[in-house]
Each structure stands twice: as C-alpha cells, then as structure tokens.
C-alpha positions in Angstrom: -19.8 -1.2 25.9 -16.2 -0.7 26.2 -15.6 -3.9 23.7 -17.7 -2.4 21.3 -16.0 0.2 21.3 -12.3 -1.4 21.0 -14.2 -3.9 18.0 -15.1 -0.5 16.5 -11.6 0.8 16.5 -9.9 -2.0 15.3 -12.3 -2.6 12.6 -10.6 1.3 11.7 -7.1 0.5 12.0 -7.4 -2.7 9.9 -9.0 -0.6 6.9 -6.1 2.1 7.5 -4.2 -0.5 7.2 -5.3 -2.2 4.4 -5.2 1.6 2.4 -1.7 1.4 3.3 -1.1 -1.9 2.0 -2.9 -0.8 -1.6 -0.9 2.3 -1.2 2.3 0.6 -0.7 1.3 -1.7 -3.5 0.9 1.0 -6.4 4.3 2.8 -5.1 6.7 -1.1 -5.2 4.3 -1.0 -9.2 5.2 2.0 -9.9 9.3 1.7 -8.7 9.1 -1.0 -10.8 7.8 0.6 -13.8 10.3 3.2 -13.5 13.4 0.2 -12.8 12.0 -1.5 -16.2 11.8 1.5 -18.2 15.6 2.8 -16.7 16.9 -0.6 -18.0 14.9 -0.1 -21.5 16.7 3.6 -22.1 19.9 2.4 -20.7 20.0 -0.5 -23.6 19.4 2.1 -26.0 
C-alpha cells in the first residue's frame, strides 16, 4: 500500500516536472527571440 502510494506521487512530481521543463523551454525560445530581434534593431 504505502509503495503505491510513493509510485503515485512520483509519477506527479515527474509530470510537474516535465511542465516545468516545457515551461522553461518556451521562456530560453522566447529570450531568444527577444536577443535576435535586439540585435536586428540595433543593426538598424
């Protein structure tokens, strides 16, 4: 009983954890975005 229940919770932190790793994903895509588009106005 007791390992089910640990199995069940760290079934939960992984898919926390994987929402954090999309999350982090879009934010480093989106930092990015914003680096290329600084260096496109600063050119001009």
């Amino acid at each position: 009983m007791i390992y089910q229940r640990l199995l069940v919770n760290l079934k939960q932190i992984l898919v926390i954890l994987t929402d954090l790793l999309v999350s982090l994903k879009q934010i480093l895509v989106s930092l990015a975005d914003l680096l290329v588009n600084g260096a496109i106005l600063i050119r001009m």
